[in-house]
C-alpha positions as CSV (number, residue, x, y, z in Angstrom):
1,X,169.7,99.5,108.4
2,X,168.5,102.9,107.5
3,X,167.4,105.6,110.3
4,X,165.4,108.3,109.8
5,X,166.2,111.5,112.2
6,X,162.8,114.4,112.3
7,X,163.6,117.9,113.9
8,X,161.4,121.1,114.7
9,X,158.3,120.1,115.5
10,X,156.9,122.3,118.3
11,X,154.3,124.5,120.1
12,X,153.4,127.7,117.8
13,X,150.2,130.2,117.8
14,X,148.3,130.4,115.1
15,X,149.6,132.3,112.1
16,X,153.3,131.6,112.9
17,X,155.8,129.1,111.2
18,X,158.0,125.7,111.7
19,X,160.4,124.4,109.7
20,X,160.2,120.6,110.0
21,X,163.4,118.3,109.0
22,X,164.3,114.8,108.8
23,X,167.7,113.2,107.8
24,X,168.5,110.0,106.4
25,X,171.0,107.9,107.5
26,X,172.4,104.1,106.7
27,X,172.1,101.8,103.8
28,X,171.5,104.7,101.1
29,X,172.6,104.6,97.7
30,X,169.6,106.4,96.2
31,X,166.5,108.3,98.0
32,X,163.7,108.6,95.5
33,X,160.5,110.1,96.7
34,X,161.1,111.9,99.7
35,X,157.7,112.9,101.6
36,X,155.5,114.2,104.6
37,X,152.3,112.7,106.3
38,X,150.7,114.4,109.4
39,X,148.3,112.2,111.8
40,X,145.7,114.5,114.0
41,X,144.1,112.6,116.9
42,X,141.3,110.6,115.5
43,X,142.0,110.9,112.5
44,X,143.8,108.6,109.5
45,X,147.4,109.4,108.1
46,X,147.3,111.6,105.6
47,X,149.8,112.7,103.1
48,X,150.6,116.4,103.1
49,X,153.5,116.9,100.7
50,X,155.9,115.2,99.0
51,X,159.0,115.7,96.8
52,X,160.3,113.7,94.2
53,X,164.5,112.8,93.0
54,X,164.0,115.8,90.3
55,X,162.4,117.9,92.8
56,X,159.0,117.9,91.3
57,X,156.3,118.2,94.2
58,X,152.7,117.6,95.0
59,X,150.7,119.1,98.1
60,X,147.3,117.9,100.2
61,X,145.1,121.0,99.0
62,X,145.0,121.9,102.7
63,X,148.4,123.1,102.8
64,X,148.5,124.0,99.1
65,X,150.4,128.2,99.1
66,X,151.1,127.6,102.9
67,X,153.6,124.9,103.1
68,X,156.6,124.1,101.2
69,X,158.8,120.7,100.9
70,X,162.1,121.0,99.4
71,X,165.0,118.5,99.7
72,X,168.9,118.6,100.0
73,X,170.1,115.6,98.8
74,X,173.9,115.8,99.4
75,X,172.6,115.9,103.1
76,X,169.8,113.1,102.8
77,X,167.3,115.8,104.2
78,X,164.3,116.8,103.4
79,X,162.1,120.1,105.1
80,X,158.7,121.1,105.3
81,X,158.5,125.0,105.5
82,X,154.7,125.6,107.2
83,X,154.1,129.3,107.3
84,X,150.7,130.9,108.4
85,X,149.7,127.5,110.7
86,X,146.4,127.2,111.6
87,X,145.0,124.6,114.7
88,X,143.8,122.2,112.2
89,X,147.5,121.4,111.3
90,X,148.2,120.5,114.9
91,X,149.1,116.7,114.6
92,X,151.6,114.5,114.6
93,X,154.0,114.7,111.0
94,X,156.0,112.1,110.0
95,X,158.9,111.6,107.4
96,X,158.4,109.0,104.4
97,X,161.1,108.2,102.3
98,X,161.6,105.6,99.3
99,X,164.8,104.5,98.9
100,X,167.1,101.9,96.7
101,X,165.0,99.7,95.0
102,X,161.8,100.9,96.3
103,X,162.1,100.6,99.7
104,X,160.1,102.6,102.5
105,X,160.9,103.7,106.1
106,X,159.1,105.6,108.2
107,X,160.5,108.5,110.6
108,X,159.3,108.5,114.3
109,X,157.0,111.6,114.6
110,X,157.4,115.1,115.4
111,X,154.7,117.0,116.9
112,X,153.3,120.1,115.7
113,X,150.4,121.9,118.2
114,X,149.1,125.0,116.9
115,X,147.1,126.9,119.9
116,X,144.8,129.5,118.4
């Protein structure tokens, strides 16, 4: 049984920051890619960042220089820095992680609404 636990989401204005985190827990031996995906009403899933074992990283070019995903794996956690928010990254963002032999578990949500 693995458990995935998501922290910070909130209510920010425009131009401010959140720090987003989400902790694994459970049946770990290995977490492999570690990642974030954001859902806006209406819309598909879409990845925005994600952060592999040796730290390498990839970003959505719509958060590209704005947010940052960096991982600490003694803890199991993973963060998504998003500085200079804007209302079109209002949605909720959820935690993806691949684990052990490949598998993937999804967090439960955290929501981020950025009022301009």
């Amino acid at each position: 049984q693995v458990q995935l636990v998501e922290s910070g989401g909130g209510l920010v204005q425009a131009g401010g920051s959140l720090r987003l985190s989400c902790t694994a827990s459970g049946s770990i031996f290995q977490l492999n890619n570690m990642a974030w995906h954001r859902q806006a009403p209406g819309k598909q899933r879409e990845l925005v960042a994600s952060i592999r074992s040796g730290g390498s990283t990839t970003y959505s070019d719509s958060v590209k220089g704005r947010f940052t995903i960096s991982r600490d794996n003694g803890k199991n956690t993973v963060y998504l820095q998003m500085n200079t928010l804007k209302p079109e990254d209002t949605a909720v963002y959820y935690c993806n992680v691949n684990y052990n032999y490949g598998y993937i578990h999804w967090g439960q949500g955290t929501q981020v609404t950025v009022s301009s």
